[in-house]
C-alpha positions in Angstrom: 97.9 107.2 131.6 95.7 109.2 129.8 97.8 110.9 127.7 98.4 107.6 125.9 94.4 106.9 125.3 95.3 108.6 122.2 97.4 106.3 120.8 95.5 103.4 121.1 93.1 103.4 117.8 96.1 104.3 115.7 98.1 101.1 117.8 95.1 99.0 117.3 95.2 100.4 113.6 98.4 99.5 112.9 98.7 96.1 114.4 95.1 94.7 112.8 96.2 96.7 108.8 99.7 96.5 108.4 101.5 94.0 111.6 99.4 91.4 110.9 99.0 91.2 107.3 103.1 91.2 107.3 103.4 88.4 109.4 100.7 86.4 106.8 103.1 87.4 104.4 105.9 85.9 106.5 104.4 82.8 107.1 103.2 82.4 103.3 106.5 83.1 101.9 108.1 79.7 104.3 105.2 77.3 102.9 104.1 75.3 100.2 101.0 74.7 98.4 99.8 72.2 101.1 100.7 74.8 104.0 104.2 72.3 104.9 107.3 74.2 105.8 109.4 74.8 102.7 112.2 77.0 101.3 110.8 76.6 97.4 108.9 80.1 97.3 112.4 81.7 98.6 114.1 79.8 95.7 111.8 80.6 93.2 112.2 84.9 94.4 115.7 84.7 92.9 114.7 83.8 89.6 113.1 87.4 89.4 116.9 88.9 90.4 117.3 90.0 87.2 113.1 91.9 87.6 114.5 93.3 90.7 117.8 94.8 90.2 116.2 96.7 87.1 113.0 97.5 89.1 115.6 99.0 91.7 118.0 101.3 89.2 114.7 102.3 87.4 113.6 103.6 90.7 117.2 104.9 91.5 117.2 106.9 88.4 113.5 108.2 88.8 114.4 109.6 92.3 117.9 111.6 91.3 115.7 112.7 88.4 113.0 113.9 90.9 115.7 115.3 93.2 117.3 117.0 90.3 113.7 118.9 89.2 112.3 119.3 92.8 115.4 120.9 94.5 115.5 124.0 93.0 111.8 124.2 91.9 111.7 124.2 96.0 114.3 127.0 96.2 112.3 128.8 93.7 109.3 129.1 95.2 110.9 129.8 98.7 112.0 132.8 97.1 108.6 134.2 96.3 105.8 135.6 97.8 103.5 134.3 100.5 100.8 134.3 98.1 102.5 133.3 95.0 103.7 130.1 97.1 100.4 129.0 97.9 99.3 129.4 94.4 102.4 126.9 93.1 101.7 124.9 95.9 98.3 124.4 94.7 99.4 123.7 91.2 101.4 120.9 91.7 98.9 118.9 94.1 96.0 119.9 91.4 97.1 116.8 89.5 97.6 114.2 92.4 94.1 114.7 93.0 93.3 112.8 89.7 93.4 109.2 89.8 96.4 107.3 89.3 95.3 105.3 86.6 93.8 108.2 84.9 97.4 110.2 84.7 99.0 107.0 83.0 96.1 107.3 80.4 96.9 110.8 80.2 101.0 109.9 79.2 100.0 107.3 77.1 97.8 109.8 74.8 100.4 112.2 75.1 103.1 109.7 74.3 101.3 107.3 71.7 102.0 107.5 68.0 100.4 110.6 66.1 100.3 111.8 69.9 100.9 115.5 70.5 104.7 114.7 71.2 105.3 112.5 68.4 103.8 114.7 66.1 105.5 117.6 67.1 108.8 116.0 66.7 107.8 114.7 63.1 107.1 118.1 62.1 110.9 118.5 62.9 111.7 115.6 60.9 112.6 113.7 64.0 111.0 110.2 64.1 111.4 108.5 67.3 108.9 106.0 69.3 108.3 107.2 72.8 106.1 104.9 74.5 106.9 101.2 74.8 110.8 102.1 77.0 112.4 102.3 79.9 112.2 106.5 79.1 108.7 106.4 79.0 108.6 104.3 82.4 111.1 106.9 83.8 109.0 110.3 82.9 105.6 108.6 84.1 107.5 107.7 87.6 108.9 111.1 87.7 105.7 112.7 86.9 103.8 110.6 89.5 106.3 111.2 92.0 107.8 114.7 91.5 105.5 116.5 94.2 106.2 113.8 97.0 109.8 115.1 96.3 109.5 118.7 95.9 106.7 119.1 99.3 109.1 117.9 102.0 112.0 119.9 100.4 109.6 123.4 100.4 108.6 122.4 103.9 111.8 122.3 105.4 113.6 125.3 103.2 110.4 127.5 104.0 111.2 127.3 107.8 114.8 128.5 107.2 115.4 130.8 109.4 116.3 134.4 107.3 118.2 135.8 110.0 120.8 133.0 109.5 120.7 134.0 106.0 121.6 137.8 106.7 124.2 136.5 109.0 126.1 135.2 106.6 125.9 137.9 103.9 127.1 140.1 106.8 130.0 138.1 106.9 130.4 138.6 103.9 129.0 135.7 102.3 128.0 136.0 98.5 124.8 133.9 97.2 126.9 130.6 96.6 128.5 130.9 99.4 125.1 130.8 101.2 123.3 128.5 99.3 126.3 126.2 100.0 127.1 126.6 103.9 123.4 127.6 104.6 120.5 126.7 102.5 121.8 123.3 101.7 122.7 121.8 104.9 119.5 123.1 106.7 117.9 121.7 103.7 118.8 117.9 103.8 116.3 116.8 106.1 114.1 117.6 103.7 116.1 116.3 101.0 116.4 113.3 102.9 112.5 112.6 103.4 112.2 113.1 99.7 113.9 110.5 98.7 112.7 108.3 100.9 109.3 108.9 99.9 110.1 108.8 96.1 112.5 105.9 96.3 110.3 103.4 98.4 107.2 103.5 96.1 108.5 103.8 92.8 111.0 100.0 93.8 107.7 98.5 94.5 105.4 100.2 91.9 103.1 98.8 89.0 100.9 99.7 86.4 103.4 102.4 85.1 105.8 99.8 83.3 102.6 98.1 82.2 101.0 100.9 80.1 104.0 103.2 79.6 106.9 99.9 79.1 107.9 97.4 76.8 108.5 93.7 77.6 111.9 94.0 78.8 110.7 96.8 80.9 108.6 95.1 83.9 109.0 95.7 87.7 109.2 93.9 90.6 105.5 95.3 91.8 104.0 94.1 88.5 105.8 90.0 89.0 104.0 90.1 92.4 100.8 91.3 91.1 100.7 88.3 88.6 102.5 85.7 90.1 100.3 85.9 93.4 97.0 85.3 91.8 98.2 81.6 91.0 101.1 81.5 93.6 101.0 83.0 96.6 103.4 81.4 98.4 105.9 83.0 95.6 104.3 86.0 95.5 104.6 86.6 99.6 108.3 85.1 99.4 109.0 88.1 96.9 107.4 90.9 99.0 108.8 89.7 101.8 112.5 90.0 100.0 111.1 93.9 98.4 110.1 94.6 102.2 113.5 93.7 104.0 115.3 95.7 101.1 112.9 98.5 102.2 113.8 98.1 105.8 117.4 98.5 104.9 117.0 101.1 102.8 114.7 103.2 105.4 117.2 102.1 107.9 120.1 103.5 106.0 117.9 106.8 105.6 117.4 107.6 108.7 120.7 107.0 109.7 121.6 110.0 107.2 118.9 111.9 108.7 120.5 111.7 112.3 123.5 112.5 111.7 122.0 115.9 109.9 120.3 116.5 113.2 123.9 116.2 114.7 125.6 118.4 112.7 
């Protein structure tokens, strides 16, 4: 019995912060303006299908991207010393302790016209607008996102054992041959927390389409933001929909994730 006194603040946490305000949501999402029953809010979700499916490949791409960057920036630094790890480490969380907001500003003066990029690729004779698209959406997502990637991928390659490692270049083994029956596998919890991590929050983020997009380029997290200062009833009825795709998806993850515990 007492081993579970623990628990109960972080129970009591999670029931009156996150249980509770789902089931407002819940309710919300099934009623009208005058509180009646009514399927209207659900009805009006799917006229944001469009919002969502391109809110959802945005994020799709922003995670391989991630994945792509993180993977072997993880092996990389694996492969150095104790010290030198720490010290990259360090690096990439320096910027994650600056305010969200404040890195979009950052992009935006970095992106903007006669910004550093565009007038670097004038000077080439290259004339291109680089704020204002779905690029520009993508690179902020991957910048804000890359070290919630890259951090569970280190984690779990760092605690590889190395006498597996030797094992397998005694069996003669070369380096791809490791990386391939070895590193990888061992590393795909890992990989598998990473995009979970990256994936959830950039299908349900806002403020990066706003400042780095154009019109055509606006998320689902950015719909519920505006639509649920004058509707909330819609508004819940489209996070409820964002939340069950969540579910799914999480569902789905850690259905991967088991079976690499299996194997």
């Amino acid at each position: 019995m007492k081993s579970r006194k623990p628990s109960i603040p972080y129970i009591i946490w999670m029931v009156v912060f996150t249980m509770i305000p789902l089931v407002m949501i819940g309710i919300t999402a099934f009623k009208d303006k005058q509180g009646n029953f009514s399927l209207q809010p659900m009805m009006n979700a799917f006229y944001y299908t469009d919002v969502f499916v391109k809110s959802l490949w945005i994020a799709f791409i922003s995670t391989v991207i991630c994945l792509l960057l993180a993977y072997p920036l993880a092996y990389l630094i694996t492969r150095m010393k104790k010290s030198s790890q720490n010290t990259m480490i360090m690096l990439m969380m320096i910027p994650m302790w600056m305010n969200f907001l404040l890195r979009i500003y950052a992009w935006i003066t970095i992106l903007q016209k006669n910004g550093p990029v565009d007038m670097a690729f004038s000077f080439l004779g290259i004339h291109e607008t680089y704020i204002g698209n779905t690029a520009a959406v993508v690179l902020g997502m991957v910048y804000e996102y890359l070290p919630f990637m890259m951090l569970p991928i280190y984690t779990v390659m760092s605690k590889i054992d190395g006498s597996l490692i030797e094992a397998a270049q005694d069996l003669g083994s070369n380096n791809g041959a490791v990386f391939r029956k070895v590193i990888f596998p061992l590393s795909m919890p890992g990989v598998i927390s990473g995009i979970t991590l990256v994936f959830v929050p950039s299908a349900s983020t806002f403020l990066v389409s706003q400042y780095l997009g154009g019109t055509d380029d606006i998320m689902i997290g950015d719909i519920i933001d505006k639509i649920f200062w004058t509707d909330q009833n819609t508004g819940s009825a489209i996070s409820l929909i964002l939340m069950i795709f969540i579910f799914v998806f999480l569902v789905i993850m850690n259905f991967f994730g088991d079976e690499e515990a299996i194997a």
